[in-house]
LUMBA-261051 format. One record per residue (C-alpha): residue in three letters; x negated, y negated, z. Coordinates in nm, 2 decimals, m for minus. Layout:
% LUMBA-261051
SITE   residu     east    north       up
SITE      ala        X        Y        Z
...
This chain:
% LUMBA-261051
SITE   residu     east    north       up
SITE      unk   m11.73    m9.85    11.05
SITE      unk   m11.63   m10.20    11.10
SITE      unk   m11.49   m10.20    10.73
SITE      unk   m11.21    m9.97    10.89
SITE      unk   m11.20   m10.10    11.20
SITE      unk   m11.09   m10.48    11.06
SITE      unk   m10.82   m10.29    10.91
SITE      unk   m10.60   m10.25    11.24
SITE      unk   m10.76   m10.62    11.38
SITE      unk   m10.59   m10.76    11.06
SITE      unk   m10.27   m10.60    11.25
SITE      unk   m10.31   m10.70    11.54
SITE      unk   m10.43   m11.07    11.43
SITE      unk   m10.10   m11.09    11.25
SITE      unk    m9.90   m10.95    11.52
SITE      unk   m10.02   m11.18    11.73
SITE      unk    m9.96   m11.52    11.48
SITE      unk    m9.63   m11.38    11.45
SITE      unk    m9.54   m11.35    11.82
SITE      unk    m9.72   m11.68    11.87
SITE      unk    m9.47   m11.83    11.64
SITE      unk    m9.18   m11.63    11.75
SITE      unk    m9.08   m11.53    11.40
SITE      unk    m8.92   m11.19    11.54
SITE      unk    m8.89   m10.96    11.82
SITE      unk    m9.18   m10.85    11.92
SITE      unk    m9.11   m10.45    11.88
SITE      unk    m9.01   m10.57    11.55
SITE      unk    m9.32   m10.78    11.46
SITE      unk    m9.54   m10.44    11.54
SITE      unk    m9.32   m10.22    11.36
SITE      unk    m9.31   m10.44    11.02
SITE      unk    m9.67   m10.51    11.05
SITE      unk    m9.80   m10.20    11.06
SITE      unk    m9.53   m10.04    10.84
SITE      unk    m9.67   m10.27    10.59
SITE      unk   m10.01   m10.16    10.68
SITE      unk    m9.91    m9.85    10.63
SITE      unk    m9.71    m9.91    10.27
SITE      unk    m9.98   m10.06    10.11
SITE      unk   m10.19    m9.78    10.13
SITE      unk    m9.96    m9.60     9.99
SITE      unk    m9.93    m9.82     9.70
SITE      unk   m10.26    m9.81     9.67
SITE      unk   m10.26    m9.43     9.66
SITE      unk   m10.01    m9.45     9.41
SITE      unk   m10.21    m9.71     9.20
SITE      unk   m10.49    m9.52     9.18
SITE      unk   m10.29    m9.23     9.05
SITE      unk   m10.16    m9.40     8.80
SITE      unk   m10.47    m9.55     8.69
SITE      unk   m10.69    m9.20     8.68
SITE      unk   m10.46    m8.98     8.60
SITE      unk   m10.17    m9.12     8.37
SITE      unk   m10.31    m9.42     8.12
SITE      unk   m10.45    m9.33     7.84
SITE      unk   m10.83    m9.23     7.87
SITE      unk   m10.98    m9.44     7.59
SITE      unk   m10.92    m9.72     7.80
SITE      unk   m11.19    m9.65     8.02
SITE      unk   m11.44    m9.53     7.79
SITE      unk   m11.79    m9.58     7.75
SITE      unk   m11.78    m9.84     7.52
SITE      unk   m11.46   m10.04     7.68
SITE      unk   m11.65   m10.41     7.74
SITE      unk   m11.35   m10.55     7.98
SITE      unk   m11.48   m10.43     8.27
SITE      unk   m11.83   m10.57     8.18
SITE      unk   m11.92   m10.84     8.43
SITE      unk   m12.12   m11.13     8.23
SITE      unk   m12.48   m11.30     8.35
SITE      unk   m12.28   m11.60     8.49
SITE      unk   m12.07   m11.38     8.69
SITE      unk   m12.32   m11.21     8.83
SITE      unk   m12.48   m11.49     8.95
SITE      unk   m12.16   m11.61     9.09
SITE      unk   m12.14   m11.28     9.30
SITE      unk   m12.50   m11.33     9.41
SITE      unk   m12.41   m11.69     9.53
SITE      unk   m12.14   m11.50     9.74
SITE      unk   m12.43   m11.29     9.88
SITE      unk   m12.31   m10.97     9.74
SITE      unk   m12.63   m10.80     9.75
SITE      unk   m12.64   m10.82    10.15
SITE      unk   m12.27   m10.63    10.20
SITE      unk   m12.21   m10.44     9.88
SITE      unk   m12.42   m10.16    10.05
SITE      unk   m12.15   m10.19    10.34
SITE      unk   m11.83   m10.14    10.17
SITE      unk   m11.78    m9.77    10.17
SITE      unk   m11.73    m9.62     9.84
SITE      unk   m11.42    m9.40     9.77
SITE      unk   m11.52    m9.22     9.45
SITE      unk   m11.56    m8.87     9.68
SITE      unk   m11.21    m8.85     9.61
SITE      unk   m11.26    m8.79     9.25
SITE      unk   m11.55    m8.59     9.27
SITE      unk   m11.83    m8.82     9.17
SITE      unk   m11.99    m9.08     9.44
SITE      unk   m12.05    m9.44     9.30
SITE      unk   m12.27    m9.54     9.59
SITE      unk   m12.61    m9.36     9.43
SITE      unk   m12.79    m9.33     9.13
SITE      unk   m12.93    m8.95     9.22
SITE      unk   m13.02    m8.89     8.86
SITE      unk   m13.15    m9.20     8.67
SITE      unk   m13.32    m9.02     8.36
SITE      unk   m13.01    m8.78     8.27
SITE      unk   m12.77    m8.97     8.07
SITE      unk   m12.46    m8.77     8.09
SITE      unk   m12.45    m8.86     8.49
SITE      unk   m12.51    m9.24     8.36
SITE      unk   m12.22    m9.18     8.10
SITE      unk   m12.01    m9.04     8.38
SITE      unk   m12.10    m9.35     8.63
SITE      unk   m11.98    m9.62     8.39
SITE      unk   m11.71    m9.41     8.30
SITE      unk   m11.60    m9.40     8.67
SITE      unk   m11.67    m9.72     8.76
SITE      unk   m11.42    m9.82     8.47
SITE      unk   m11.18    m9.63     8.64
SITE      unk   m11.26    m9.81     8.99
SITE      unk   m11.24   m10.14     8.87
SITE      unk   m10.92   m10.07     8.69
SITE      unk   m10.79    m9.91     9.04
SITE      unk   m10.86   m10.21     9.22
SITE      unk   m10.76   m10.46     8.99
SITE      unk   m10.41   m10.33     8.99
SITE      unk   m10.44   m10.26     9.37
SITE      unk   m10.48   m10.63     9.38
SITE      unk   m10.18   m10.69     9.22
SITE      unk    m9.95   m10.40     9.33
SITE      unk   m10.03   m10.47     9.65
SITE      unk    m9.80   m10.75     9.69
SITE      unk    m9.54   m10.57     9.64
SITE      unk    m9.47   m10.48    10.02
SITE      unk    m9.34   m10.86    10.09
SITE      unk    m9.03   m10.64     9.99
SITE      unk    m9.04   m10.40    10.20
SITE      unk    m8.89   m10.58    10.44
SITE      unk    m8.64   m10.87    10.44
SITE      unk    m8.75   m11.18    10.23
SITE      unk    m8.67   m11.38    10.52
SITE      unk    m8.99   m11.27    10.63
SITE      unk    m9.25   m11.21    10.31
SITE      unk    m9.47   m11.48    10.44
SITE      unk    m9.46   m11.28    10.82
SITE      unk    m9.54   m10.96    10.69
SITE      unk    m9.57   m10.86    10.37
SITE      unk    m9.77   m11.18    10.25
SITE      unk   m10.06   m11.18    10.51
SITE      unk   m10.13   m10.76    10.44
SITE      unk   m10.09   m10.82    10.09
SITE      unk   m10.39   m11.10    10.13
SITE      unk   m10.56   m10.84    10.31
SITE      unk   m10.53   m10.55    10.09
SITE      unk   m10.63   m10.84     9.79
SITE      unk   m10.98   m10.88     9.95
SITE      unk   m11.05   m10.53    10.06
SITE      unk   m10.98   m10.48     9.69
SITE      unk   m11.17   m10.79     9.56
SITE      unk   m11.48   m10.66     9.72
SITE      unk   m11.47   m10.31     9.56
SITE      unk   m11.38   m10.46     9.19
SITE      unk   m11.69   m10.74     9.25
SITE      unk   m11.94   m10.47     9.42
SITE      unk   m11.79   m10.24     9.05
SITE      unk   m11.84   m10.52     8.82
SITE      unk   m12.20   m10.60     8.96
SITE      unk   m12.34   m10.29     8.92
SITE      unk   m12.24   m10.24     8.56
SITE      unk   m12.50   m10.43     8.35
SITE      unk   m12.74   m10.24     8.56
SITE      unk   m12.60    m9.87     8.44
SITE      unk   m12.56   m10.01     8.12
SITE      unk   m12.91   m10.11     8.07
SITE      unk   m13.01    m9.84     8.17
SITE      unk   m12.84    m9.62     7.96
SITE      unk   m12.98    m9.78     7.64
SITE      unk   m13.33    m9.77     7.80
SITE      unk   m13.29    m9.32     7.83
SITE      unk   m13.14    m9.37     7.42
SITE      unk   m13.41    m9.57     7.32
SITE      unk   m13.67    m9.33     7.55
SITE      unk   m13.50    m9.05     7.40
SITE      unk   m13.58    m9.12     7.10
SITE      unk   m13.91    m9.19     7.08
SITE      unk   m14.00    m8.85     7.25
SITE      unk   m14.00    m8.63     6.94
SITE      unk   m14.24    m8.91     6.77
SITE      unk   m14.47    m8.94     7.08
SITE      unk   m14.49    m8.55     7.08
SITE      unk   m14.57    m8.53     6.70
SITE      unk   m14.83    m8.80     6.75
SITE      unk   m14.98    m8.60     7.05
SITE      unk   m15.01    m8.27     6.82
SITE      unk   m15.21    m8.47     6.54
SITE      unk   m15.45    m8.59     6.79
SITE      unk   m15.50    m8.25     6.94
């Protein structure tokens, strides 16, 4: 809840820095804020579109080891505490059809497959998001990108970072995972011949 709710404070907290500072009117301070608010979810809309729906699927394959987040980097997003708020970041993947937020089905590896296959497609969502994101300081007269458009951009960058960390974290895990059910799957044939010569 509060991960919404700091979405209009952010507003309001730049609102107020610009009315402090007189940089505008202040109907017009409230309008560009918010309109900003306002355009870079729609950016980020867009971005995800693009992302799921028109770059080429191979790029978020099974196999693809960009996204793959190393031991060091790991330990950097423990050292940021990640494992006491990545349960509080909501998780968006409903909007796809397939939930990120659970592993509901540990020994089936097609839904393992399918996780890492759409948590490529989140990271790569909110690693652009990051980027596009920016792209509202133009929304509005340059004379006032660092009013506006700069501070939602920041904004949008973090709500984004957190996702893309929280992504990156849990990959290794799924990964692992996944060789454990080939490696498990494999040895069941054996283990049942072995139990049949016993018998």
């Amino acid at each position: 809840m509060l991960y919404w709710l700091f979405i209009p404070i952010a507003g309001l907290i730049i609102s107020g820095v610009n009315i402090l500072c007189e940089t505008a009117e202040i109907w017009y301070i409230f309008v560009a804020t918010f309109a900003s608010i306002a355009a870079v979810l729609i950016i980020d809309a867009l971005t995800a579109t693009l992302v799921r729906w028109l770059l080429p699927k191979k790029w978020f394959g099974l196999n693809a080891k960009i996204y793959d987040a190393s031991k060091k980097k790991c330990k950097f997003y423990e050292k940021l505490g990640i494992k006491k708020w990545k349960d509080k970041i909501p998780e968006l993947g409903s909007l796809t059809g397939f939930r990120k937020n659970k592993i509901l089905d540990p020994k089936n590896n097609e839904f393992i497959e399918r996780f890492i296959i759409e948590s490529h497609y989140g990271i790569g969502v909110h690693f652009i998001g990051m980027i596009f994101g920016f792209l509202i300081i133009f929304i509005f007269p340059l004379n006032y990108w660092y009013c506006f458009g700069l501070p939602v951009g920041i904004v949008n960058f973090v709500y984004n970072l957190l996702s893309f960390m929280i992504l990156r974290y849990n990959l290794p895990k799924l990964k692992t995972l996944h060789k454990y059910n080939l490696r498990h799957a494999v040895k069941k044939p054996e283990e049942k011949i072995e139990e049949q010569r016993s018998a």
